[in-house]
C-alpha positions in Angstrom: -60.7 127.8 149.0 -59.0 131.2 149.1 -61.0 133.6 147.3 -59.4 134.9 144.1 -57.6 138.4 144.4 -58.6 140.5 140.8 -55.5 143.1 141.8 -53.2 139.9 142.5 -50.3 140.3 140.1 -49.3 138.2 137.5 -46.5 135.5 138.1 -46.4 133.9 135.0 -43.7 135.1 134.0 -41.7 132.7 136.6 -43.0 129.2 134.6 -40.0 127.3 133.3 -38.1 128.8 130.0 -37.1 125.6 129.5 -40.4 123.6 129.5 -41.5 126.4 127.3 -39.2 126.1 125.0 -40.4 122.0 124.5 -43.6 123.0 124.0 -43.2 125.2 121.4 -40.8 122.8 119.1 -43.6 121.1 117.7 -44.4 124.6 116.1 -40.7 125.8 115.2 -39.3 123.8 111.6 -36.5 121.3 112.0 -33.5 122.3 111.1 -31.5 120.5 107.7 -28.3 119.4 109.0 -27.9 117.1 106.4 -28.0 120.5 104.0 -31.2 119.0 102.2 -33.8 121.6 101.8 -37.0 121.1 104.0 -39.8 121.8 101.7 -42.7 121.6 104.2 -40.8 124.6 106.2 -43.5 127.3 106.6 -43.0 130.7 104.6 -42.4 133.8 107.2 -40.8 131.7 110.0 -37.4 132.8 110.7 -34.7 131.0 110.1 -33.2 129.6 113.7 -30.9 127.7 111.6 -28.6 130.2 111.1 -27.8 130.2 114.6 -26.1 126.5 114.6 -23.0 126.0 113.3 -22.5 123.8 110.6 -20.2 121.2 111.3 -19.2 118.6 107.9 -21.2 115.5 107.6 -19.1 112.5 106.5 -20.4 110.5 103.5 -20.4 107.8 105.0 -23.1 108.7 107.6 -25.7 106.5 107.6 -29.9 107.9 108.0 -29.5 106.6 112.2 -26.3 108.3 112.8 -28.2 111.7 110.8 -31.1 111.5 112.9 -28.8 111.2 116.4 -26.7 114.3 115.5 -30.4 116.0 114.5 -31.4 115.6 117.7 -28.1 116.2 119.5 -27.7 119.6 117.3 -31.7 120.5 118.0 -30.5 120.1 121.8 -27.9 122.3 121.2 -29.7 125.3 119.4 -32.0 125.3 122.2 -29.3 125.9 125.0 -27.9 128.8 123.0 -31.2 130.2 122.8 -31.9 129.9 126.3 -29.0 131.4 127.3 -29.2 134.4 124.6 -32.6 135.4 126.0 -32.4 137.5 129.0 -35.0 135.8 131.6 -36.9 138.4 133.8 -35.8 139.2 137.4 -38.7 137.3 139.9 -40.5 139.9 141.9 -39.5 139.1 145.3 -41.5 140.9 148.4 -39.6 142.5 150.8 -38.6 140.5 153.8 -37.9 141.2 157.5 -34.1 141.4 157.9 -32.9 138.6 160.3 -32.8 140.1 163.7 -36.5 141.5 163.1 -37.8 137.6 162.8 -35.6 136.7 165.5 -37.1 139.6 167.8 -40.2 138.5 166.7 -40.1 134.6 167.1 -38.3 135.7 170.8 -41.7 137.9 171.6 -43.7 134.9 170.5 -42.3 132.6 172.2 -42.0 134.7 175.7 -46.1 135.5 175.2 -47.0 132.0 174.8 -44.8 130.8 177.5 -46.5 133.8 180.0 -49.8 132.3 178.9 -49.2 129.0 179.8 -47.8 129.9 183.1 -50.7 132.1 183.7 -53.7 129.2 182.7 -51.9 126.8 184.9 -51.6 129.2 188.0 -55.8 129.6 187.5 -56.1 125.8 187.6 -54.3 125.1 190.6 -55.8 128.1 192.3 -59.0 126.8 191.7 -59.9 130.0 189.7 -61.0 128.1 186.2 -61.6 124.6 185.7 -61.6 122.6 182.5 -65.0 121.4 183.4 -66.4 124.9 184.4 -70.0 123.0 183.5 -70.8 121.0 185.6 -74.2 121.1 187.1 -73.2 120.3 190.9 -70.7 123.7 190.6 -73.5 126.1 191.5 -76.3 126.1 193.5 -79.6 127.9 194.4 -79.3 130.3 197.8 -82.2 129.6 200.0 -83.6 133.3 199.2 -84.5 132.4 195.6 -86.3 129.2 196.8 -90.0 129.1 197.7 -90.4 128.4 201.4 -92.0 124.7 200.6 -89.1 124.2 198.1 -86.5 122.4 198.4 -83.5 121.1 196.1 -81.9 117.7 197.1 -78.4 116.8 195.8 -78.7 112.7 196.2 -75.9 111.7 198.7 -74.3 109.4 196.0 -73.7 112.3 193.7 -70.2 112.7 192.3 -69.0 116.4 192.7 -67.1 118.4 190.7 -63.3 117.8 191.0 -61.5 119.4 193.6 -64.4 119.6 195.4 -63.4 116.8 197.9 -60.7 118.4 200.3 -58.9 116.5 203.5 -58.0 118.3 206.6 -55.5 120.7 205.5 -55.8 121.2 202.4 -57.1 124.3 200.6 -58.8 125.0 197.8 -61.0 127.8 196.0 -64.4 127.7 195.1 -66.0 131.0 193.2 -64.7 133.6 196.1 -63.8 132.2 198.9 -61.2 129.5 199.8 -61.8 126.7 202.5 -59.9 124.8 204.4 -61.0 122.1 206.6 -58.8 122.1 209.5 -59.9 119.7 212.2 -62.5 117.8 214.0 -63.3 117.9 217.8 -65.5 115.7 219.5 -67.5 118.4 222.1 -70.6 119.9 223.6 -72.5 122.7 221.6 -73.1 125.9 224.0 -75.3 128.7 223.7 -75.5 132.7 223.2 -78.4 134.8 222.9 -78.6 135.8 219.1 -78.8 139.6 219.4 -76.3 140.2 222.6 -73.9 137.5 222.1 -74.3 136.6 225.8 -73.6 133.2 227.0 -76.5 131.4 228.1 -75.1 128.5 230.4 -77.9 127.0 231.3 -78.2 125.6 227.4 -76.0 122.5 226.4 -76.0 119.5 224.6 -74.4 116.0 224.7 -71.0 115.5 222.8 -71.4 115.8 218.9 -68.5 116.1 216.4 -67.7 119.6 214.7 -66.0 119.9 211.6 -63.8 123.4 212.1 -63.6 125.5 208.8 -61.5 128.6 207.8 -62.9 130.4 205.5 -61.1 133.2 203.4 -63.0 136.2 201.1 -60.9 136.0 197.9 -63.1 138.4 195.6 -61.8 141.8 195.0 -64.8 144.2 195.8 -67.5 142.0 197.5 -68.8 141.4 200.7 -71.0 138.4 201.9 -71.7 135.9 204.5 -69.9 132.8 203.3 -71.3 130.3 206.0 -74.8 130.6 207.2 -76.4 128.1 209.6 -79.5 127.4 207.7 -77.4 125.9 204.3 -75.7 123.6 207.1 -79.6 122.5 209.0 -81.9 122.7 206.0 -84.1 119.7 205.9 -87.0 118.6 204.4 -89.1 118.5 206.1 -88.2 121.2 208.2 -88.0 119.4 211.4 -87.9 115.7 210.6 -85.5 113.1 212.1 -86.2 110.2 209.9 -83.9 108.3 208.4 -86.5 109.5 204.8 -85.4 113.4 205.8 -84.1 114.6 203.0 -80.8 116.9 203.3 -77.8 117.8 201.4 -75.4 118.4 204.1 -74.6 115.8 206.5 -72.2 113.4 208.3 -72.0 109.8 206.0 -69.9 107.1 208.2 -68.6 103.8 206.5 -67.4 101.5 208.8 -64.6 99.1 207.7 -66.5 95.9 208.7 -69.6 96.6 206.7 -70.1 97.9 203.8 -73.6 100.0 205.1 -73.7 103.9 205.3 -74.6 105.4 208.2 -75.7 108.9 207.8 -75.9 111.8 211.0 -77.6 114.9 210.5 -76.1 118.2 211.1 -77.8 119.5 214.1 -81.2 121.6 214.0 -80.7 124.9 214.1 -84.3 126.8 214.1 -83.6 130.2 212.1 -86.7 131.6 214.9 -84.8 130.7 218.0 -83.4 133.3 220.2 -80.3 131.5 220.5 -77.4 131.0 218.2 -74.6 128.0 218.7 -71.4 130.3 220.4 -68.2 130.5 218.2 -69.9 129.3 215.0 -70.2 133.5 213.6 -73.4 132.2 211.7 -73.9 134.5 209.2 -70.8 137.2 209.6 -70.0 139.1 206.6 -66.5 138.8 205.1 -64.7 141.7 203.5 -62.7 141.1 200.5 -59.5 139.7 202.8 -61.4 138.8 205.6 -61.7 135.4 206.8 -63.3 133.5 209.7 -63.0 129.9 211.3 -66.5 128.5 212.0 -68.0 125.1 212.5 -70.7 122.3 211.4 -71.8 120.8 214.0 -73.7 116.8 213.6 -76.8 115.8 215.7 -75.1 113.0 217.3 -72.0 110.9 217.7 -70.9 108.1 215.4 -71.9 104.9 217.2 -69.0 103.6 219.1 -66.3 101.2 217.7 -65.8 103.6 214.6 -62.5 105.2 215.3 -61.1 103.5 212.1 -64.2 104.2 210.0 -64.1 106.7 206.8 -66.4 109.1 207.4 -67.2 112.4 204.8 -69.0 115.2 205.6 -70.5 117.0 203.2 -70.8 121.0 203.5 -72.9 123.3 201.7 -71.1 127.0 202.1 -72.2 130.3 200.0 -69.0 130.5 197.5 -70.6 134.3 196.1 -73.1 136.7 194.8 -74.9 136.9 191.2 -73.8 139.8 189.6 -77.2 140.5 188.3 -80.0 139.1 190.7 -77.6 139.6 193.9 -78.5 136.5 195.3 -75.8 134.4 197.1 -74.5 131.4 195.1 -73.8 128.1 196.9 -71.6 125.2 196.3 -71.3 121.3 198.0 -67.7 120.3 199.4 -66.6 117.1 200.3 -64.5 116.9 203.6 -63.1 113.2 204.5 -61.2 112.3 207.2 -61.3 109.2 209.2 -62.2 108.3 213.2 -58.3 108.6 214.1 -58.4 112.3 213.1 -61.2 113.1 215.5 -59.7 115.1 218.8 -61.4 115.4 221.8 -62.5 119.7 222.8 -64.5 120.8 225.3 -66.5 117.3 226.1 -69.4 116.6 228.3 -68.7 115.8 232.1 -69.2 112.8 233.6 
């Protein structure tokens, strides 16, 4: 309830005359039209009779028809005295003229309306989400982790939404955008880490690579969105069992079956000498920058799976905490099928 205002003014005065005036006959005498004197009339009381007119009362009048014209002339007395009194003027507070409310319900409506458009631009962009809570969103760097910890993300986890992109599409996660753009089936080559120089003599069999562009979004921030050990980290470190546990990898479901097949993204041992060439491992984006990089899986699908759904999951560094300064990571979905892969710079023979 609203709390009472002591230095509220008083209304009263606005009840209706009219209801007032009923409630107060029981108090006021009747008035003798029959011209009989009322005894039990109080002494002191004006006389509100001599405001009625006196009209002459056949003789042949009988007690009903007195008591109807008592009643009809009571009616009476009280409509002249309502209109003889002079009621009091209701205090009315002062208004906005007409065009001030419609300038003001024009404003109103134009802010809301710029509102709207602005939440819904944030959504689509990516920039808010209605679920902004959701415990897959962000994840640890691997600075903050021990160096024998590790945090799995089970493979059937559901991910945020919009956090499952086909090639083409673009969305934004945190500061960066991504967009997957294709998927070649090629050899990986080789270049020493510290001079970029090619180092022929290193190749591998075919594998698939899953091309990403990459875009820094953030204002006044500059980080390494894609970095080689989010896309090879394992546990444990160098296992090839089908028991290795990894967030990012290559999950292929063939039509036929309904098994999962998953490839892991190829070893990359943060020690060696040599860094996979055109992958810019670890480049630093400034705000505007952008870079197209790759995944790269351990092996091919097994043949007879160019119709198969496959979706490759990608861990890519979407940040930096403010306050600790340590990068912060998100998962991303990319599916495609075997009729998207394209063939790049394959293995002879």
């Amino acid at each position: 309830m609203p709390k009472e205002d002591s230095n509220s003014e008083d209304f009263s005065f606005l009840q209706d005359h009219d209801a007032v005036a009923d409630s107060n006959d029981g108090g006021l005498p009747t008035p003798n039209l029959a011209g009989l004197p009322d005894e039990s009339e109080p002494a002191g009381l004006p006389d509100l009779r001599m405001a009625v007119e006196k009209e002459p009362v056949a003789a042949e009048m009988t007690s009903s028809d007195q008591s109807e014209a008592g009643r009809t002339e009571r009616r009476r007395a009280r409509g002249s005295r309502g209109t003889g009194e002079q009621q009091p003027a209701p205090a009315v507070a002062a208004s906005e003229s007409p065009n001030e409310t419609q300038k003001n319900c024009v404003w109103l409506v134009g802010y809301a309306a710029g509102l709207t458009v602005l939440f819904l631009m944030l959504l689509l962009s990516g920039r808010i989400q209605l679920n902004p809570n959701h415990q897959l969103e962000s994840l640890p760097d691997i600075r903050p982790l021990a160096p024998n910890e590790f945090k799995l993300v089970p493979e059937t986890a559901q991910l945020p939404a919009g956090h499952e992109l086909r090639l083409g599409q673009t969305q934004r996660f945190g500061d960066v955008t991504v967009t997957p753009v294709r998927v070649t089936r090629e050899v990986l080559r080789f270049e020493q880490f510290d001079t970029g120089v090619a180092e022929e003599s290193l190749t591998t069999s075919s594998v698939l690579k899953l091309w990403l562009r990459i875009r820094n979004v953030s204002e006044d921030i500059a980080f390494p969105p894609f970095d080689a050990g989010l896309m090879s980290l394992r546990n444990p470190r160098y296992s090839a069992s089908p028991e290795t546990q990894a967030s990012s990898a290559l999950w292929v479901e063939r039509p036929d079956t309904s098994e999962s097949r998953r490839i892991l993204n190829f070893l990359q041992d943060p020690n060696s000498n040599f860094v996979l060439s055109g992958q810019s491992s670890g480049r630093v984006l400034n705000p505007g920058e952008e870079l197209e990089t790759f995944a790269a899986s351990e092996t091919l699908p097994d043949a007879g799976t160019e119709t198969a759904e496959m979706r490759w999951r990608v861990q890519i560094r979407k940040g930096v905490n403010s306050e600790s300064g340590h990068g912060v990571t998100t998962l991303i979905d990319c599916v495609f099928s075997g009729e998207d892969i394209v063939d790049g710079d394959v293995e002879e023979g």
